[in-house]
C-alpha positions in Angstrom: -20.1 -6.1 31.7 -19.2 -3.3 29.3 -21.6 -1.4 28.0 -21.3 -0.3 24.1 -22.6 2.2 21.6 -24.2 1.4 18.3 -23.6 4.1 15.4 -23.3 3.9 11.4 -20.6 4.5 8.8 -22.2 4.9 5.3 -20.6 4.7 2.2 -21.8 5.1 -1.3 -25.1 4.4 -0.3 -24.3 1.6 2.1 -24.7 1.9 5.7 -22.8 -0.4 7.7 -24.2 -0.6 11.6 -21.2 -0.2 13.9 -20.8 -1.3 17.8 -18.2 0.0 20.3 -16.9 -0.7 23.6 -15.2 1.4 25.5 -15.0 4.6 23.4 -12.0 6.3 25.6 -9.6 3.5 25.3 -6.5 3.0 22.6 -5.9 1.6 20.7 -8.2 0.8 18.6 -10.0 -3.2 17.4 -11.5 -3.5 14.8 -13.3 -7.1 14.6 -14.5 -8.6 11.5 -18.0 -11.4 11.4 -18.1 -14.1 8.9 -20.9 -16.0 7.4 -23.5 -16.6 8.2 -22.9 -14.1 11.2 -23.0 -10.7 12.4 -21.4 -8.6 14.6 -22.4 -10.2 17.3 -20.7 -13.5 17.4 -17.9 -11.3 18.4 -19.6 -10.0 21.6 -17.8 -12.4 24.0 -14.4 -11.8 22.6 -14.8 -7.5 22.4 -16.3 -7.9 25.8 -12.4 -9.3 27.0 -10.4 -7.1 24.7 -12.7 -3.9 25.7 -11.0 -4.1 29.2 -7.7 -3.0 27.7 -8.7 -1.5 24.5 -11.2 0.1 22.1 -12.8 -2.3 20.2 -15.4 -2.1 17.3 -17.6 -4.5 15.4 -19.3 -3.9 12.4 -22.4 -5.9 10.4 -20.5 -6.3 7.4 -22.7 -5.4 4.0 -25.9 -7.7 3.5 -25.4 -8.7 6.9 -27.3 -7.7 10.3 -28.5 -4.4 10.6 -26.0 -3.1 7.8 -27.5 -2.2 3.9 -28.6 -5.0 1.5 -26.9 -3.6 -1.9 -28.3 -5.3 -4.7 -26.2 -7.4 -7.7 -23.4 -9.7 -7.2 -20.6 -7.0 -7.9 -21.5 -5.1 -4.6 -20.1 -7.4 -2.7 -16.7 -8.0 -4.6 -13.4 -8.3 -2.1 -12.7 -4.2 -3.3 -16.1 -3.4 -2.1 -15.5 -5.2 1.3 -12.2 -3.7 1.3 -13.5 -0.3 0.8 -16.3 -0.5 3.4 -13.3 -1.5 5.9 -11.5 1.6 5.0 -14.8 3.8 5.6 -15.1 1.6 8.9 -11.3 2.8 9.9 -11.2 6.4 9.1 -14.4 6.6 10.8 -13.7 4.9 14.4 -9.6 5.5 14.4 -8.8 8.6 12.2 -5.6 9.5 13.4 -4.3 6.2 14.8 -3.4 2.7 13.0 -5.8 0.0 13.5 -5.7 -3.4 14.9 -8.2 -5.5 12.8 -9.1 -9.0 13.6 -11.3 -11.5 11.1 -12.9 -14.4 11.5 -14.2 -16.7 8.5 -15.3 -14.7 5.8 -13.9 -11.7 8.2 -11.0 -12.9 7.7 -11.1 -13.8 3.8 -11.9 -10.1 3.3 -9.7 -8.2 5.5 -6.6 -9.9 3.9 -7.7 -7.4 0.4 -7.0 -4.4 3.0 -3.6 -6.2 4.6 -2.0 -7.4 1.5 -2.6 -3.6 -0.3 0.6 -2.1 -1.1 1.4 0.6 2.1 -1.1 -1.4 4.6 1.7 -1.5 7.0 0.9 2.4 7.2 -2.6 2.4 8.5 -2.9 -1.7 10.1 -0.8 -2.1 13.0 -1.4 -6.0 13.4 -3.9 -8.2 11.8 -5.2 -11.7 13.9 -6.8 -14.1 11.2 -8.7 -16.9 12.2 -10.0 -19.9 10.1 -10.2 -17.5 7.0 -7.5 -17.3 4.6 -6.8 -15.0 1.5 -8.2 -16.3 -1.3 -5.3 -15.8 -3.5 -3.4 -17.5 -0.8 -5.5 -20.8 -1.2 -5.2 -20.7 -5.1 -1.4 -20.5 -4.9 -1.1 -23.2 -2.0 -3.6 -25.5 -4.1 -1.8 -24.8 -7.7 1.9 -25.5 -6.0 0.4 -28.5 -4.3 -1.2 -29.9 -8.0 2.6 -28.9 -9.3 4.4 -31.6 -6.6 1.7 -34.1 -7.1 0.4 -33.7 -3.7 -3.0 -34.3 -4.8 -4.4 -35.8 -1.7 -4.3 -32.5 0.4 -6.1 -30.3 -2.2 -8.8 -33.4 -2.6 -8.4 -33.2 1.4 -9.5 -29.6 1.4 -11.8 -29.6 -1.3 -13.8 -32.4 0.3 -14.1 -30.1 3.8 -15.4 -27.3 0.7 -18.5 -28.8 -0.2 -20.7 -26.3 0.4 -18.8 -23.9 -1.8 -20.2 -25.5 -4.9 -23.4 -25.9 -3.0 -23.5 -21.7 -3.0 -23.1 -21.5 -6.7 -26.5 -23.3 -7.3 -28.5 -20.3 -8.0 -31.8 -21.2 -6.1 -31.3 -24.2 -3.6 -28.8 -22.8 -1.0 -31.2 -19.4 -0.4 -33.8 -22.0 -0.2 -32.4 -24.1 2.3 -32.3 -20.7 4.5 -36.2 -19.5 3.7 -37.1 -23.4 4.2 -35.8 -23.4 7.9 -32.0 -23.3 8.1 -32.3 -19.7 10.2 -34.4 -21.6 12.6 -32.4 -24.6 13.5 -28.8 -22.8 13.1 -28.1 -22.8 16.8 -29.0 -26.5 16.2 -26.3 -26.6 13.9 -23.7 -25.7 15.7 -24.7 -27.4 19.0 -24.1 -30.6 16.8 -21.3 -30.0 14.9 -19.4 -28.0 17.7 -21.2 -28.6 21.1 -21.9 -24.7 21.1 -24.9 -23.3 22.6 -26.1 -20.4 20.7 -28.7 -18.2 20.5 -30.9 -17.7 17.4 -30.2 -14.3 15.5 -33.1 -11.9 14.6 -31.3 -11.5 10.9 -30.1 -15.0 10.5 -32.3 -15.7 7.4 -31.1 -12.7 5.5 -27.5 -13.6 6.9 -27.5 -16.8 5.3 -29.6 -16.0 1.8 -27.8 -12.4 1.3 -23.9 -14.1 2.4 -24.1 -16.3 -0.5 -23.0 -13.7 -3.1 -19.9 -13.6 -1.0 -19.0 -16.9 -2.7 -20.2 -16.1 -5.7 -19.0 -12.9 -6.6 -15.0 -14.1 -4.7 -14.1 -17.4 -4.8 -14.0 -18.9 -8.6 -12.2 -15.6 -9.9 -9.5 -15.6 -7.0 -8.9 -19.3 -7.0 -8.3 -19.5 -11.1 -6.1 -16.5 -11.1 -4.6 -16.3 -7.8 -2.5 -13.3 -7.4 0.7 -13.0 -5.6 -0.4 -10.7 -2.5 2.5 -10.0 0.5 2.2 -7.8 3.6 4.5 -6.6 5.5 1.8 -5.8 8.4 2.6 -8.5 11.5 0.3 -11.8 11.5 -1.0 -13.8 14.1 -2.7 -17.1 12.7 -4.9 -18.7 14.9 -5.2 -22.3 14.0 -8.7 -24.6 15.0 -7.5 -27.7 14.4 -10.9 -29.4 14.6 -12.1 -27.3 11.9 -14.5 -28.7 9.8 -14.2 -26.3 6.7 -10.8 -24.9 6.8 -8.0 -27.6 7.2 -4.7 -26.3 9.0 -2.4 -27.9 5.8 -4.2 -25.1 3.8 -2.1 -22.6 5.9 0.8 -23.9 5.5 2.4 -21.7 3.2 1.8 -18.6 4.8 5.3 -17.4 6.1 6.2 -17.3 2.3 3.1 -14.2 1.8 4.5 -12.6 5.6 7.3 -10.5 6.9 6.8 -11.5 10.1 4.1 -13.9 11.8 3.6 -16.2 14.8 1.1 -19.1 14.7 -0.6 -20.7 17.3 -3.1 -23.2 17.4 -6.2 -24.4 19.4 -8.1 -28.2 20.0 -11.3 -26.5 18.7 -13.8 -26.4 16.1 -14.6 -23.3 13.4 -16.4 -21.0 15.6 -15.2 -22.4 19.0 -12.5 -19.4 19.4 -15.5 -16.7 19.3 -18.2 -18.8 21.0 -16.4 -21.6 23.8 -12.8 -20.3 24.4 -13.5 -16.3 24.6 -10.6 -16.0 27.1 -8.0 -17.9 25.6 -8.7 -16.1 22.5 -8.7 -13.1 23.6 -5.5 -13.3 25.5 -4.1 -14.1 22.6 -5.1 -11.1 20.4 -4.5 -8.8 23.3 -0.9 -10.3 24.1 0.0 -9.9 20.2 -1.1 -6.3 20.2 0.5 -5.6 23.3 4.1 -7.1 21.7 3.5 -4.8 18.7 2.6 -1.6 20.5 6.3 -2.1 22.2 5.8 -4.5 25.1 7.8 -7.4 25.3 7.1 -10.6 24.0 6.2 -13.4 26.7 8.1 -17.0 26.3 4.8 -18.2 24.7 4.6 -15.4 22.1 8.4 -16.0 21.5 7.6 -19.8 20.7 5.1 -18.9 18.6 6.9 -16.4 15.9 7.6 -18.6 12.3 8.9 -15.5 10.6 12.0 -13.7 12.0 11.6 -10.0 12.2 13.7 -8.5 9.2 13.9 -5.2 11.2 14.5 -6.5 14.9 12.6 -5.4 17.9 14.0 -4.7 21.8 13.8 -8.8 22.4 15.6 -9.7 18.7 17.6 -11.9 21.0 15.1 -14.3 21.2 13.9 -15.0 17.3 11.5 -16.9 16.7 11.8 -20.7 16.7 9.7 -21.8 14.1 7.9 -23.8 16.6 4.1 -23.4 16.8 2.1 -22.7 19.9 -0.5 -25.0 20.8 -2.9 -25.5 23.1 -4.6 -29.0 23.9 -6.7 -27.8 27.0 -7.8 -24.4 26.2 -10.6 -24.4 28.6 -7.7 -24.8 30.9 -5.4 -21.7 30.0 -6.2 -17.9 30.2 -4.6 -17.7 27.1 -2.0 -15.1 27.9 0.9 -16.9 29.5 
């Protein structure tokens, strides 16, 4: 097993723990938790990508062994962003990144990949099961436009605990009453994971909640219209009990380029059940964008044609997506 180092980037008063694996490897992963997690629901996955590259996770603010800041504007998507940035010019100064987010991972790290210019300093980005914000609110207005008001009902039903998080005192005190202690429970229902219980888990879960409440209600009223031209891999869970694949459907319009593939798996299955087809996937997608060529499956999997081709542009992308209905059955990298 690879061994890593913990270390600490601190910014403005926020110190954000860091953990690497293999130090003398490039390029570099950077891999983003979501809630109520920490860094290391990612340990299976860096474990697999650390064999080919350098890979870092970091306990995102309020989360793990990272800094609680205090009021609901600390943890604003431009504070997230900028706590990424620190993160990136810390571990990588010289060298674009590859970043990869899961959840609320995800939801933030798509502030840093739609800036103007990201394409400059993010080689890739791998979302999972965490879209931008200003994404959703477009996809959910132009679905209230055609009428299509069963898929945002759809969605919103699968969002219950979203309004649940604005409550100011019962969702912190679901997690002081006992939630921390019967998580792994949880998910062993829900998912069939077996998990183990996390030391910070009951400040994960109370501190996480400004996450919704300082994001969600401002990006979803006012969505704004946020593009990137850095190269997307969407990793679907189609059993996924809180973000429904329809929701993602109008990503190629936000993307220059972007390949989509999709798994028979629940939220956090990807991280916790199917490390290896996972990461296959993000290391055969890096591979392809640091100049390798693209495998058949890869191929099958672009939405988006590349405006600027690459050395296989003879073989554009279908539109087809890439699916998987045994993963446990697939190394992932065909």
């Amino acid at each position: 097993m690879v061994q890593w180092r913990d270390s600490k980037v601190s910014r403005n008063g926020v110190d954000l723990a860091v953990r690497t694996w293999s130090a003398d490897k490039s390029p570099t992963v950077i891999l983003v938790h979501g809630y109520p997690d920490a860094n290391h629901v990612w340990e299976k996955v860096a474990e697999r990508l650390s064999r080919h590259f350098k890979v870092v996770a970091y306990d995102v603010r309020g989360a793990g062994n990272s800094s609680v800041p205090q009021g609901r504007a600390a943890y604003k998507l431009r504070e997230l962003r900028n706590d990424l940035h620190a993160v990136m010019d810390a571990v990588s100064p010289d060298e674009k990144v590859h970043l990869v987010g899961h959840d609320w991972g995800s939801i933030q790290t798509w502030e840093s990949v739609t800036d103007p210019g990201a394409e400059q300093r993010i080689a890739s980005y791998t979302t999972l099961s965490g879209p931008c914000l200003d994404h959703v609110g477009q996809w959910m207005k132009a679905r209230l436009r055609e009428q299509e008001i069963g898929a945002v009902l759809n969605q919103l039903a699968h969002s219950w605990y979203i309004g649940l998080f604005q409550l100011p005192v019962l969702a912190p005190t679901l997690w002081k009453a006992g939630l921390a202690k019967v998580w792994p429970q949880v998910l062993r229902r829900t998912e069939n994971l077996h998990s183990e219980v996390s030391a910070t888990q009951q400040q994960d879960g109370v501190h996480g909640i400004e996450l919704y409440r300082a994001n969600m209600l401002p990006c979803l009223l006012k969505p704004r219209e946020r593009h990137t031209k850095v190269p997307v891999q969407l990793i679907v869970a189609r059993e996924d009990n809180y973000v429904r694949p329809a929701m993602l459907e109008d990503l190629p319009q936000w993307t220059d380029r972007l390949w989509r593939r999709e798994i028979d798996c629940g939220h956090w299955s990807p991280l916790l059940q199917y490390p290896d087809v996972t990461a296959g996937w993000i290391s055969e997608f890096i591979q392809h964008v640091e100049g390798a060529p693209a495998s058949e499956a890869l191929k099958r999997a672009q939405v988006n044609a590349d405006p600027q081709p690459a050395a296989d542009s003879s073989h554009p992308g279908t539109g087809n997506y890439a699916s998987t209905k045994h993963p446990q059955e697939r190394s992932g990298a065909e």
